[in-house]
N, C-alpha and C positions, 0 to 999 in steps of 0.2 A: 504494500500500500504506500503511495506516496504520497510526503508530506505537503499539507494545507500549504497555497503561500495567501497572500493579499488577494490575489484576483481571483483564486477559486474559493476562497472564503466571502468575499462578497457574491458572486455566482450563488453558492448555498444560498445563504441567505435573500435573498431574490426567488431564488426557485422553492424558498417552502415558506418564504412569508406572502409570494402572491399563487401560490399553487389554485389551481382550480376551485376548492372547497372554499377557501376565504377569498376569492373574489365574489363566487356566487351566491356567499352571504351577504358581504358589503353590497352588490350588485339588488338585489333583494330587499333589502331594511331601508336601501337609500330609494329605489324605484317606489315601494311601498309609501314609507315616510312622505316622501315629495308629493308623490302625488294623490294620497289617500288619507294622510295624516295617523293617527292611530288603530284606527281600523285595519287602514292599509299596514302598517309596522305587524300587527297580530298577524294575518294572511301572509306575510313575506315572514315570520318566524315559521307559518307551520309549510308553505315552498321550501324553506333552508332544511326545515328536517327531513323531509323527502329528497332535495337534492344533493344535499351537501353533508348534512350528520349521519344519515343513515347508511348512506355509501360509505365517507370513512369507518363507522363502526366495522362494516361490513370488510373492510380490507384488514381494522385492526387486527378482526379476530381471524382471517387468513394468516397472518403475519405470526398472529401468536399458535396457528396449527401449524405453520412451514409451507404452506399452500402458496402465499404472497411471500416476496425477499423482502420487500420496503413498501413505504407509505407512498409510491409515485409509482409503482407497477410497472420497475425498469422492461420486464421481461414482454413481448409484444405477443408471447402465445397464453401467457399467462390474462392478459387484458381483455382477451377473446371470453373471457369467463367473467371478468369484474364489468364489464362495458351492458350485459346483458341483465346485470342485475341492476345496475346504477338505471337503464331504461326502464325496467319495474316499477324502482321507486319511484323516477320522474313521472310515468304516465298513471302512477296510483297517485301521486297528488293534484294533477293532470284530471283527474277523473273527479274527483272530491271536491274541487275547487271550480268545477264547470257543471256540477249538479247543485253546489250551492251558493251559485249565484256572485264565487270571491271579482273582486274589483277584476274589471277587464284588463288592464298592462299588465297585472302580475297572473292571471292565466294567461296571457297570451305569454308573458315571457318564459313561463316553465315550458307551456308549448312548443317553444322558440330551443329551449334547452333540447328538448327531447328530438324534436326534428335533428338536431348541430350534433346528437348522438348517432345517427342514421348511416349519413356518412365516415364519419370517424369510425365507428363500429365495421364497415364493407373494407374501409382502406386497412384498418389492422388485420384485417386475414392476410394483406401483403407486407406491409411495409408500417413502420412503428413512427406516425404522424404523432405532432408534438399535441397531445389536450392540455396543455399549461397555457400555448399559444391558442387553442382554437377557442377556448373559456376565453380568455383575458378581451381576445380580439372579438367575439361575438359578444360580451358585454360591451364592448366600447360604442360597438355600433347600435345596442337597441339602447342605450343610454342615449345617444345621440335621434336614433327616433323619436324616441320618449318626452325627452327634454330639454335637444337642442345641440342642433350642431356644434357647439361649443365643447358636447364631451368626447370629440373627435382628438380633441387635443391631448387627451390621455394617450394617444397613439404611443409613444414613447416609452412609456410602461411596458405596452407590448414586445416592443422592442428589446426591450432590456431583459425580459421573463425570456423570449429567443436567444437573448446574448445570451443569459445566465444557462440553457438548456444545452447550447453547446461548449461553453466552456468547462461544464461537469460529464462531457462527452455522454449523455444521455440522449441527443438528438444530433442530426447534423443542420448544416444550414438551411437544408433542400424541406428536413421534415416540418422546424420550427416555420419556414412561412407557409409552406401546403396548410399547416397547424390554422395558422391566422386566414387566410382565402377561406378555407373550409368553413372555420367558426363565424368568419364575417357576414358570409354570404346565407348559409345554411339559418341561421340564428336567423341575422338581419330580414331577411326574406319573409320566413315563417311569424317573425314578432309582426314587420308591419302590417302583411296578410291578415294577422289573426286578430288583430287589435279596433 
């Protein structure tokens, strides 16, 4: 194992303080918040437990059977199994939350999730596309539907979460932006469609 320097220690950090799960929270509490006030905050807590806490449990306790290596599911045959459960939980809150009437942006945006799974799920039976980039970047864009070209400017973020994916040699350059294209469009598409 070789030793951390400066630029793969910040890479870490980048790639597991903006990892998927804590974007789609923040992404969540803040779409909810803004545009629902606290109503909206309650329906984007119970979105985040279906897309984002229930999946991580679910990889924890891979991790702690030996099933999963890590909390990022370096391995891309191994994701073929975590990808299909993570769409369960999305299209079960997905289903709960369009039978009870939750605020339209934030079903449309779980919607928007689950679609940006579709793709990502077909391309890892090949090739191991970044989902750090395809989350980060498909939030950026229904943010920017939602509430304004202005949150385009987080683009940079994305970018960084890409640096960070290849400097921990976990993606290359080719997968982190297929990652971003995939998440922008796939997301972006299905949020405004559904909205």
């Amino acid at each position: 194992m070789t030793e951390p320097t400066p630029v793969t220690i910040r890479a870490r950090q980048i790639t597991d303080g903006l990892e998927p799960k804590n974007v789609i929270i923040c992404l969540l509490l803040l779409l909810g918040g803004v545009r629902y006030g606290w109503s909206g905050l309650g329906w984007a807590a119970f979105a985040a437990l279906f897309a984002a806490v229930i999946p991580t449990l679910f990889i924890r306790h891979g991790i702690r059977r030996g099933t999963l290596e890590d909390r990022h599911v370096g391995q891309r045959q191994r994701r073929l199994t975590v990808l299909p459960f993570v769409m369960g939980s999305v299209a079960t809150a997905f289903g709960v939350m369009l039978g009870l009437d939750a605020p339209a942006d934030l079903t449309a945006i779980v919607l928007a999730m689950f679609a940006s799974l579709v793709p990502i799920l077909v391309i890892t039976v090949w090739w191991k596309v970044s989902v750090h980039t395809a989350v980060a970047s498909g939030a950026t864009v229904c943010l920017a539907i939602a509430l304004g070209p202005w949150w385009l400017l987080l683009y940079p973020l994305v970018a960084a979460i890409g640096w960070s994916r290849v400097v921990l040699r976990d993606h290359t350059t080719a997968q982190t932006v297929v990652g971003a294209v995939v998440g922008a469009l796939s997301a972006g598409l299905a949020f405004w469609a559904a909205r």
